[in-house]
N, C-alpha and C positions, 0 to 999 in steps of 0.2 A: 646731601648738604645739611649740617647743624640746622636745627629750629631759628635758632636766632641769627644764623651769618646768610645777610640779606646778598653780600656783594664775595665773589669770590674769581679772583685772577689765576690765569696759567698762565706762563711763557709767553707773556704779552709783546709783541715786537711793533713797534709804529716804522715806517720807513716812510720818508720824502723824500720823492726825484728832485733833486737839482740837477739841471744841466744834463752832462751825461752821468752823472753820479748820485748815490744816492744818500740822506742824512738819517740816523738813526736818531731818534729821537726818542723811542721808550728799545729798552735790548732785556729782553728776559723776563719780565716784571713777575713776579708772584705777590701775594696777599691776599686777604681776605679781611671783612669786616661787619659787624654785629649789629643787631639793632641799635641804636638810641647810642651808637659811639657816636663822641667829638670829637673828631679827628682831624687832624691837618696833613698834607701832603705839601711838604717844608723845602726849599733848596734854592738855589739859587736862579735869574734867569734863563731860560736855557734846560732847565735841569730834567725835563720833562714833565713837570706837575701839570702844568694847564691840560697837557694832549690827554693824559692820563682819566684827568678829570670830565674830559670832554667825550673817553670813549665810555666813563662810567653815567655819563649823562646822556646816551646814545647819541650824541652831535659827531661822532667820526667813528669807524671803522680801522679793527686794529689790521694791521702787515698779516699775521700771524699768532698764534695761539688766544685765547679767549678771555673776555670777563662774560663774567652771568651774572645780571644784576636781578632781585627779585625774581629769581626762576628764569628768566631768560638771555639766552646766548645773544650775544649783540652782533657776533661777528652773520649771524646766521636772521638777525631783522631783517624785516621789508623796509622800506621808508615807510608805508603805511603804519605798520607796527610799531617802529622806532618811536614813529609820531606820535603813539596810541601811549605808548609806555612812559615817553616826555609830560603826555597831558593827564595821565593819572596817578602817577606815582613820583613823579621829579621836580621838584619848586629849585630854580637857578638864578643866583645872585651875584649879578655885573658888579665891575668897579666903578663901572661909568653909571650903571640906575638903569638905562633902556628903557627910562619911561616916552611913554609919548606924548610929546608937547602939547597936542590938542585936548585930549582927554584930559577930565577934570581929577584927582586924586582917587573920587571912588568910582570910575569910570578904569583908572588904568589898574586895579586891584581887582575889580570885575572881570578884567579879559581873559585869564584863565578858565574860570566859571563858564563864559558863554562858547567858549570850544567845547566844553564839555555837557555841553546843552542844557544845563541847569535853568529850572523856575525860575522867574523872576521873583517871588517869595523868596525863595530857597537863598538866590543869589544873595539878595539884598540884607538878608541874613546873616550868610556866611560874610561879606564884606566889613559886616558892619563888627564883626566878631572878631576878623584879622585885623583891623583897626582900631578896634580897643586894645588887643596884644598890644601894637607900637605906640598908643598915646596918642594916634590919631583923629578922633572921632571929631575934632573940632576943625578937620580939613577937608572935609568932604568934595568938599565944593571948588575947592585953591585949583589949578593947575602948576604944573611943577615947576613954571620960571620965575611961580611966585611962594617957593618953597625955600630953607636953605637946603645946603647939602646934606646934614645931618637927616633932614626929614625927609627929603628924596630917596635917602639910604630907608630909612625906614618905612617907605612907600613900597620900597622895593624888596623889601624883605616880608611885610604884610602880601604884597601880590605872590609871592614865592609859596606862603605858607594857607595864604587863602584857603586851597585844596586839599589841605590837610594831608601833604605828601607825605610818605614815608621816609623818602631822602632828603634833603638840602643841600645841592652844590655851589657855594661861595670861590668865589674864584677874584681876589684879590680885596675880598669887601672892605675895607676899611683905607682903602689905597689913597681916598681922593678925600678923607678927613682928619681931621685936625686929633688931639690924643682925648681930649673931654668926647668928642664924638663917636672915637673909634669904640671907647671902652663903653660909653651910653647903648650901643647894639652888640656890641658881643655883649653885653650884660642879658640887654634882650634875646638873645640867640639862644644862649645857655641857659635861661628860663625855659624858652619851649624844649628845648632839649628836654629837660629836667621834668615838663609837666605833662609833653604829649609824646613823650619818649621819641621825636624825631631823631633819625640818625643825620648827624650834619658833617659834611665833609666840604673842607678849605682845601685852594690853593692859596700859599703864600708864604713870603718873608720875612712877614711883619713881626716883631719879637712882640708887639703887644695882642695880635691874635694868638702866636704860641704860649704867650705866658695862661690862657686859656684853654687850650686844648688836653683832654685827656691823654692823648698817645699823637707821639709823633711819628710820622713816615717819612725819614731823611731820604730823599732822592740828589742824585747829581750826576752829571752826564749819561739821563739815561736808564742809571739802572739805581733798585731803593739798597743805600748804605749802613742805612739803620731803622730800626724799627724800638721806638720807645713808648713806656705805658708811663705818662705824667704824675696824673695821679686820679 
């Protein structure tokens, strides 16, 4: 594998049983992808982006032929493993936030950290560092039903990056904000891109995440249609 191509696809096939039949949902996939790309995984609903994203995030297991994300076969993880490779290398960003309501802002930004049995120094450190990234530091304290959306987005994106992942899987981020908001974190996304070289990979259909993305990966029913470098 290239020095720098972190994530690399073969003859990816996803299948789901229905009934007696079954639905192909990714048929053939190839690709590959480099350090510190911005990339999106583009198409319509349906098109296969999410599954794709979710077997490059170990959360599913392909039908048939393989991704190797950061050196490792996904089709060939344990769940323990899976789990190992989610909490040290993958920060994953909802459309909905997935924060939890009880926790206070630097509490749900923390919970990364304490899976990964981090000091409490250390922790409090690293939190306080991902939340200067988003603009946060003045919310420590908030819980998120006393956030707006914009800033729950960015809670959610600070907890993603907390651990200073390699990857970042987005998978609809800007779905449930308004255009001042959506463009206020992709601006921020594509900063950390740019300063800690994270590679960050989108699901989505948003033309104001792709007017963002360096290369596009056109998917539709299934299989990728085009493969384009932005800029």
């Amino acid at each position: 594998m290239d020095n720098n191509q972190i994530i690399k696809v073969n003859d990816l096939i996803k299948d789901y049983k229905m009934g007696n039949s079954f639905f192909r949902a990714l048929n053939k996939i190839n690709t590959s992808i480099k350090k510190g790309e911005f990339t999106g995984l583009v198409g319509p609903s349906g098109s296969g982006k999410t599954t794709l994203l979710n077997i490059l995030g170990a959360l599913d297991n392909p039908t048939s032929g393989d991704a190797t994300v950061l050196g490792k076969s996904i089709s060939n993880l344990s769940h323990k493993d899976a789990s190992k490779l989610r909490n040290s290398s993958i920060g994953f960003i909802f459309q909905t936030y997935n924060l939890l309501p009880v926790y206070t802002v630097f509490e749900n930004v923390e919970f990364p950290l304490l899976l990964l049995k981090k000091e409490k120094e250390e922790r409090e450190e690293m939190v306080m560092k991902a939340l200067n990234w988003v603009g946060l530091t003045n919310k420590v304290k908030s819980r998120p039903s006393q956030l707006s959306g914009g800033e729950s987005q960015r809670v959610a994106v600070a907890r993603a990056m907390v651990k200073m992942p390699q990857i970042v899987l987005a998978d609809e981020p800007t779905a449930n904000l308004d255009a001042e908001n959506s463009h206020n974190i992709l601006k921020m996304m594509q900063k950390l891109n740019e300063e800690l070289k994270t590679t960050f990979i989108f699901a989505t259909h948003d033309e104001k995440v792709i007017s963002y993305l360096h290369r596009k990966i056109v998917l539709n029913d299934g299989k990728i249609i085009n493969d384009l470098i932005l800029n």
